[in-house]
C-alpha positions as CSV (number, residue, x, y, z in Angstrom):
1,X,-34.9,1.8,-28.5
2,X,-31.7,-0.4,-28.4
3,X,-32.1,-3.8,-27.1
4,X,-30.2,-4.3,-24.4
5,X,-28.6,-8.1,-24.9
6,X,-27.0,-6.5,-28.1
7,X,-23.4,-5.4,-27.5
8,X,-22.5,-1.8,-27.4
9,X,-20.5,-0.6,-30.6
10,X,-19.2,2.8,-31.3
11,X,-22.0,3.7,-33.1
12,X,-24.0,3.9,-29.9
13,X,-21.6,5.9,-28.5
14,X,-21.9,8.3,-31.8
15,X,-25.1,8.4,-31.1
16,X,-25.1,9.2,-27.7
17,X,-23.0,12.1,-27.9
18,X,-24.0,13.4,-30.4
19,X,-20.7,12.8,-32.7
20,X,-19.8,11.4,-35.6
21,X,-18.7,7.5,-35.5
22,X,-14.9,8.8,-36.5
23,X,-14.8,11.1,-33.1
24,X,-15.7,8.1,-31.0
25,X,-12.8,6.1,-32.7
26,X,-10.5,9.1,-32.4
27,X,-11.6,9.5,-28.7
28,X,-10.9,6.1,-27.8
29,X,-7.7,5.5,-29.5
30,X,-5.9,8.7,-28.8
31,X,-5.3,9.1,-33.0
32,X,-6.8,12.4,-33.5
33,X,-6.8,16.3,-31.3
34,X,-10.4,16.3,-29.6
35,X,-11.8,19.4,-27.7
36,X,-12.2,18.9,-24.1
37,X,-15.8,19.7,-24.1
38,X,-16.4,16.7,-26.7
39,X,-13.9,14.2,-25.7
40,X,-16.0,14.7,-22.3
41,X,-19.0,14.4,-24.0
42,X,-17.4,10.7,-25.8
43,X,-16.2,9.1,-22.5
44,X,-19.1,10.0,-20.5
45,X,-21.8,8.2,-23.1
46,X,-19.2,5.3,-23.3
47,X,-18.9,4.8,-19.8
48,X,-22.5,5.3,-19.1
49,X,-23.3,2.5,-22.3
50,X,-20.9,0.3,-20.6
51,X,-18.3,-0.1,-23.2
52,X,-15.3,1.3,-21.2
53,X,-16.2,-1.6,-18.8
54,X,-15.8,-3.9,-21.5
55,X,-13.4,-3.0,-23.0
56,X,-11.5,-2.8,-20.2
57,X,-12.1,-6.1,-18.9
58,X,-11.5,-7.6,-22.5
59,X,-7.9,-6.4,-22.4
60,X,-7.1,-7.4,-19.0
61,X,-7.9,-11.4,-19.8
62,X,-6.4,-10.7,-23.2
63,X,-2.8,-9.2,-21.9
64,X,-2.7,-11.1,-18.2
65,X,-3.3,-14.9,-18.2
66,X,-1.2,-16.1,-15.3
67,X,1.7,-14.2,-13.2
68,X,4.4,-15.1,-10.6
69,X,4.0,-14.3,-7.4
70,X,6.8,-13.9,-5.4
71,X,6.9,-14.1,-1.6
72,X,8.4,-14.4,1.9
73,X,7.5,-17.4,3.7
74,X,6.2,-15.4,6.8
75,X,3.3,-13.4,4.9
76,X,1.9,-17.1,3.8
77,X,-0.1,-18.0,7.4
78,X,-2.8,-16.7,8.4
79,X,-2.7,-15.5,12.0
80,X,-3.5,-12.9,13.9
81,X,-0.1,-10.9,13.6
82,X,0.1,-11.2,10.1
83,X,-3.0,-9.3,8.9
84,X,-1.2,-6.5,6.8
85,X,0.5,-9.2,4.2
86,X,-2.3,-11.9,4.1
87,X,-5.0,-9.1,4.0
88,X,-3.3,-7.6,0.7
89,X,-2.4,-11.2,-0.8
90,X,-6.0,-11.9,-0.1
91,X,-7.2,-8.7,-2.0
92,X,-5.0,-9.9,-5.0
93,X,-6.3,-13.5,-4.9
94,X,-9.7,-12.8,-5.3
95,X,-8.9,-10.3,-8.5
96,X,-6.8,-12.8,-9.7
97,X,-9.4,-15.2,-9.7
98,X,-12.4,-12.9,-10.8
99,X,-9.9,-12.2,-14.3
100,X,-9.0,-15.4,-14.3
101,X,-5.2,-14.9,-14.0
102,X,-3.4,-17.7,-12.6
103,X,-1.3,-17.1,-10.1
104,X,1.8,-19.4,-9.0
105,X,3.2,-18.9,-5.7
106,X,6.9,-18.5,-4.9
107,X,8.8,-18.5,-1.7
108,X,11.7,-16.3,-2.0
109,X,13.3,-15.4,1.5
110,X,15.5,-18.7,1.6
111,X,19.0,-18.2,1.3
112,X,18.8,-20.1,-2.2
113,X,16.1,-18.4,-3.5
114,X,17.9,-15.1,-5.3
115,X,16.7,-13.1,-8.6
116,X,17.6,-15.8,-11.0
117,X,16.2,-18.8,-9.8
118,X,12.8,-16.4,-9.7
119,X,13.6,-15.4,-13.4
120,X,14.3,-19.3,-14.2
121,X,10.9,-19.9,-12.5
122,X,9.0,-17.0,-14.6
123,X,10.9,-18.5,-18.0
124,X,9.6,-22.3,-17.3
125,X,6.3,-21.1,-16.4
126,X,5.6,-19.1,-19.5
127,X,3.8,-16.5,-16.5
128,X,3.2,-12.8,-18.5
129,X,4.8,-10.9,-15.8
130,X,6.0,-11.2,-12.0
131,X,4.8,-9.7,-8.5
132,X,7.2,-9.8,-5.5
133,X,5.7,-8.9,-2.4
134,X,7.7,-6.9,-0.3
135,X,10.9,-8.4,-0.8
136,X,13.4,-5.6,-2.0
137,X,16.8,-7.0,-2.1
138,X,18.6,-5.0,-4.8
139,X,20.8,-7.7,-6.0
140,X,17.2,-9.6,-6.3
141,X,15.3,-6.7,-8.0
142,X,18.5,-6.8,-10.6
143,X,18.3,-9.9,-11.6
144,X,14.6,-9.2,-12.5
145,X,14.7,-6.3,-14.0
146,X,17.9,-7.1,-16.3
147,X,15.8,-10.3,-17.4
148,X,13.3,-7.5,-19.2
149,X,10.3,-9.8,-17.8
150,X,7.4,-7.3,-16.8
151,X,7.2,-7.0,-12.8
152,X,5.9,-5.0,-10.3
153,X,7.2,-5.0,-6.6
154,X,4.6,-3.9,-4.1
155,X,5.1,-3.1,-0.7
156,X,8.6,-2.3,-1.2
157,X,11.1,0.1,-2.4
158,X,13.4,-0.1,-5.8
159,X,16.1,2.6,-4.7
160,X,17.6,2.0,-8.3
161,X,14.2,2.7,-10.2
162,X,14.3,-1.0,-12.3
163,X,10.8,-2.1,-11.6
164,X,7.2,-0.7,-11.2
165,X,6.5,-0.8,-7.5
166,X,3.0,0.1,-5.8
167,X,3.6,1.0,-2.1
168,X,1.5,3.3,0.4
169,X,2.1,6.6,0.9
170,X,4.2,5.7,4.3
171,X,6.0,8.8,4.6
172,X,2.5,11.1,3.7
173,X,0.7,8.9,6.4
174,X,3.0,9.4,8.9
175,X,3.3,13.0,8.6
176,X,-0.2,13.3,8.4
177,X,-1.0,11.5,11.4
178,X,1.6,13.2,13.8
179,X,0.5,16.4,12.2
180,X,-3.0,15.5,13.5
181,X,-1.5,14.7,16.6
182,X,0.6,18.0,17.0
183,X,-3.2,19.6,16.0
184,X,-4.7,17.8,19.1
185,X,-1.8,19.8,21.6
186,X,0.7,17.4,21.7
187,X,4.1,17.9,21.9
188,X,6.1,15.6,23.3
189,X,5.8,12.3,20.7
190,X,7.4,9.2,20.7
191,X,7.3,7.1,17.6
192,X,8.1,3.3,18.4
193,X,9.6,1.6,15.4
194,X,11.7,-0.9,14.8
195,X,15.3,-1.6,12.2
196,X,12.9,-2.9,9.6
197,X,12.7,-2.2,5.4
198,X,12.9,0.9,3.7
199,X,8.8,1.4,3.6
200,X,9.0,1.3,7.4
201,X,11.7,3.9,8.0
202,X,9.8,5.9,5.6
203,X,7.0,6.3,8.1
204,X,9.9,7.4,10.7
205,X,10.7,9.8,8.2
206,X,6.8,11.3,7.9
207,X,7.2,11.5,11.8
208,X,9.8,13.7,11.4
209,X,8.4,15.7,8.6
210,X,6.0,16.9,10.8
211,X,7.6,18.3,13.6
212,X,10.1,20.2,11.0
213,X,6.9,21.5,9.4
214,X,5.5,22.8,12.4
215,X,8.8,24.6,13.6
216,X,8.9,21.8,16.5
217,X,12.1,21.1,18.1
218,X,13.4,17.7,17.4
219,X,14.4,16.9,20.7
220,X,10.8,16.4,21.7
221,X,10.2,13.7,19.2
222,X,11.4,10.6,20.5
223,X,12.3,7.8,18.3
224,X,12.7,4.6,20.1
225,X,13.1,1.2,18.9
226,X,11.9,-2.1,19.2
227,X,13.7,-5.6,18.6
228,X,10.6,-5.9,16.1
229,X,7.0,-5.4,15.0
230,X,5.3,-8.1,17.0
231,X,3.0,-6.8,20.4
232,X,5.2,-8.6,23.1
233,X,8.0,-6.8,20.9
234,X,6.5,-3.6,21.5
235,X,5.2,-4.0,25.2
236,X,8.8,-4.8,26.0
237,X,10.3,-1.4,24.7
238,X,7.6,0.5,26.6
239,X,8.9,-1.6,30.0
240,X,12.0,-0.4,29.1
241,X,11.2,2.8,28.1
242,X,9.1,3.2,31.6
243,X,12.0,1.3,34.0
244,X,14.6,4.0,32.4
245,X,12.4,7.3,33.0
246,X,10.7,6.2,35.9
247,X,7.7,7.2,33.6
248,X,6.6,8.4,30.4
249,X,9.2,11.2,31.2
250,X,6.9,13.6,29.9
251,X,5.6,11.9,26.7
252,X,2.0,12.7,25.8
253,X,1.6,10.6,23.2
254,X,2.9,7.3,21.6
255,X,2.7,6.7,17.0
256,X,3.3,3.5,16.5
257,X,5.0,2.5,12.9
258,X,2.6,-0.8,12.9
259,X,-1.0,-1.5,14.8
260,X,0.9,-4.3,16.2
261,X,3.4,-2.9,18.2
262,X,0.8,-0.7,19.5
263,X,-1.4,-3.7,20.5
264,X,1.9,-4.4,23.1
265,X,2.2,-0.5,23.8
266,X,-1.3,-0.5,25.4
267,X,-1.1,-3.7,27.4
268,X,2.2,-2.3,28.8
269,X,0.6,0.7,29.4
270,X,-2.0,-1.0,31.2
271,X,0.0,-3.1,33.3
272,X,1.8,-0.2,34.4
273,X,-1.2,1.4,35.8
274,X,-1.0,4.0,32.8
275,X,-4.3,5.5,31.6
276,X,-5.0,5.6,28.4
277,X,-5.6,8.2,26.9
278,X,-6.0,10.2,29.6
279,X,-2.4,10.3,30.2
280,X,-0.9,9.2,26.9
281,X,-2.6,8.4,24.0
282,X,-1.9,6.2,21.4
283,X,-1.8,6.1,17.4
284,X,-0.8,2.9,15.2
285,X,-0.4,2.6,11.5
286,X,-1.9,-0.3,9.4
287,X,-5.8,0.0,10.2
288,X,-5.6,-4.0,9.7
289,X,-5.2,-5.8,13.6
290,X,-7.9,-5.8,16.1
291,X,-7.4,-1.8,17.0
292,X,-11.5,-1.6,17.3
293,X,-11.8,-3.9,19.9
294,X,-9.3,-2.7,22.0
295,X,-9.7,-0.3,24.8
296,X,-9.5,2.4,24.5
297,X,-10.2,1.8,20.7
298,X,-7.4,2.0,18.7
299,X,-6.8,5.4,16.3
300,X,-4.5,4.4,13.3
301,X,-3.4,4.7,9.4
302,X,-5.5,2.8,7.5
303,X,-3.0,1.8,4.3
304,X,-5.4,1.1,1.4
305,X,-4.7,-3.1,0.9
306,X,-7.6,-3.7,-0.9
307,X,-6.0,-1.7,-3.5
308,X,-2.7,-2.5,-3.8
309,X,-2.9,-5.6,-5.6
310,X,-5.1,-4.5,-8.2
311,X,-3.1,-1.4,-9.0
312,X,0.1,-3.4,-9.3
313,X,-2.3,-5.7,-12.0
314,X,-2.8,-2.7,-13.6
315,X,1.0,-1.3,-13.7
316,X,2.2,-4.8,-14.7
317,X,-0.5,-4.8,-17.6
318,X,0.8,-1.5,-18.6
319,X,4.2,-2.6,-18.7
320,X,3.0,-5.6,-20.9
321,X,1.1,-3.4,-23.2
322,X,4.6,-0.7,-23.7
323,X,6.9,-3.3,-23.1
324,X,8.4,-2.5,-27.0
325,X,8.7,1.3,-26.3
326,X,10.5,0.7,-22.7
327,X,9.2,3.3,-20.7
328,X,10.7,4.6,-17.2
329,X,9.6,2.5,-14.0
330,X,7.1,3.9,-12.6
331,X,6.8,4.6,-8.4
332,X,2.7,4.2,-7.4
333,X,1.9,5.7,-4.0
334,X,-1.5,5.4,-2.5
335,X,-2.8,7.4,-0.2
336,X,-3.8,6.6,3.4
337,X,-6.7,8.1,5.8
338,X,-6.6,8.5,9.6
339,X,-8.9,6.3,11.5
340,X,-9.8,8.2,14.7
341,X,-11.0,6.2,17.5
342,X,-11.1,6.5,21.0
343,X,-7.1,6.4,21.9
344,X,-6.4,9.7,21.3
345,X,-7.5,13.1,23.9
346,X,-6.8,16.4,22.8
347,X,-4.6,18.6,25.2
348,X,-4.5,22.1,25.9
């Protein structure tokens, strides 16, 4: 019986599947062809022992001691409409400090602030790699990239393909929730959004995607802006939105590109004497603001935040690891779920 304070070696693993020690070594270092069947057989006794855990772990501390993180001022407080931001940042602080990776915070929205003074930061620092939170500049992202210092954007969008980013899958999410909603017999859709990065007009896009795949006319999906993403932002549009139409105007349902703008949809809505969701019902995307408490309860996208942060570890530690063979930037999407509540009736 092996005692179980002594470290697991590859002989365990042999011996647990069955193999020869060479097998094990070939398995776990790629150097050899393995069958399926006993590669399987390898990983399985190696997780089960533990050693993939370990091993694991060990390369993370070894490859990632400290990174820059780079930021906009505005996702730095914690308050109440800026869950989405601090929620992820949170997420990444606590992994940070389980691996013991030192993180050094950067502000980079100020005028000032551009891809080189970031680079210059990363240099005197001696940081292994760089996150920028969802600042996506492409004169900024140039700058990084062209410095050849591993970094990962998340929340954000390299139209040039420079950098590893890690972003949710906005325009899946998007499609998949109006889809949903199309599902439930509605037809007439507004989506409330406002002028902001590429990541949010990619969930205008998903909107869109789904009427198209549904062989929907377009002219019953109603894009309409706001001046931003905050609620009173949001509750404004819908005033104007109602003092222009004299009404919905036939609207059924309302897919809001942030929870936030949807927490000032339905107090609009409710000032106005508008039922909810008996006559229009009401989706948001972010699964991060208060939409359970609200009522009606609030149906929405919940984006995977808890995630994000240690997936871009991983990218930027894979970048680290292959930084001598220069592999393409790689584009991680992860995948969001529907949250269904009480703000949505089906029609029909």
């Amino acid at each position: 019986m092996r005692d179980p304070s002594r470290k697991v070696g590859i002989k365990d693993i042999a011996e647990a599947a069955d193999v020869a020690v060479s097998t094990v070594s070939h398995v776990l270092n790629g150097t050899a062809p393995i069958s399926a069947d006993v590669r399987e057989r390898v990983l399985n006794a190696a997780n089960t022992l533990g050693y993939l855990a370990r091993r694991r772990e060990k390369a993370a501390i070894a490859v990632l001691r400290s990174v820059l993180l780079a930021v906009p001022s505005d996702t730095l407080p914690h308050n109440e409409h800026n869950l989405y931001s601090w929620t992820l940042l949170s997420a990444l602080t606590r992994e940070c400090e389980r691996r013991a990776i030192r993180v050094i915070p950067l502000e980079v929205d100020k005028p000032s602030v551009g891809g080189s003074h970031v680079v210059d930061v990363a240099r005197s620092a001696e940081v292994d790699g760089i996150l920028l939170l969802n600042e996506d500049r492409p004169g900024l992202l140039h700058e990084i990239a062209a410095s050849r210092i591993p970094a990962v954007l998340m929340n954000g969008e390299d139209h040039e393909m420079q950098i590893d980013s890690v972003t949710p899958g906005n325009r899946f999410g998007a499609r998949y929730a109006t889809n949903w909603l199309i599902g439930q017999g509605h037809r007439s859709i507004m989506h409330l959004t406002w002028e902001g990065r590429s990541t949010i007009r990619r969930r205008r896009d998903g909107f869109l995607d789904a009427f198209r795949a549904n062989g929907l006319p377009l002219d019953t999906a109603y894009v309409h802006l706001a001046e931003g993403y905050l609620p009173e932002l949001g509750a404004k549009a819908i005033d104007d939105w109602l003092d222009q139409h004299g009404g919905m105007g036939g609207i059924t349902a309302i897919f809001c590109a942030a929870d936030n703008l949807a927490l000032g949809v339905m107090t609009a809505l409710d000032r106005a004497g508008v039922k909810m969701p008996e006559e229009v019902s009401i989706v948001g995307f972010d699964g991060v603001a208060i939409g359970e408490f609200t009522a009606p309860a609030l149906t929405t996208v919940s984006v995977p935040l808890e995630y994000m942060g240690s997936a871009a570890l991983h990218l930027l530690e894979q970048r680290i690891v292959n930084v001598a063979l220069n592999p393409p930037a790689h584009r991680l999407e992860l995948g969001c779920r529907l949250t269904v509540r009480g703000s949505v009736r089906r029609i029909g």
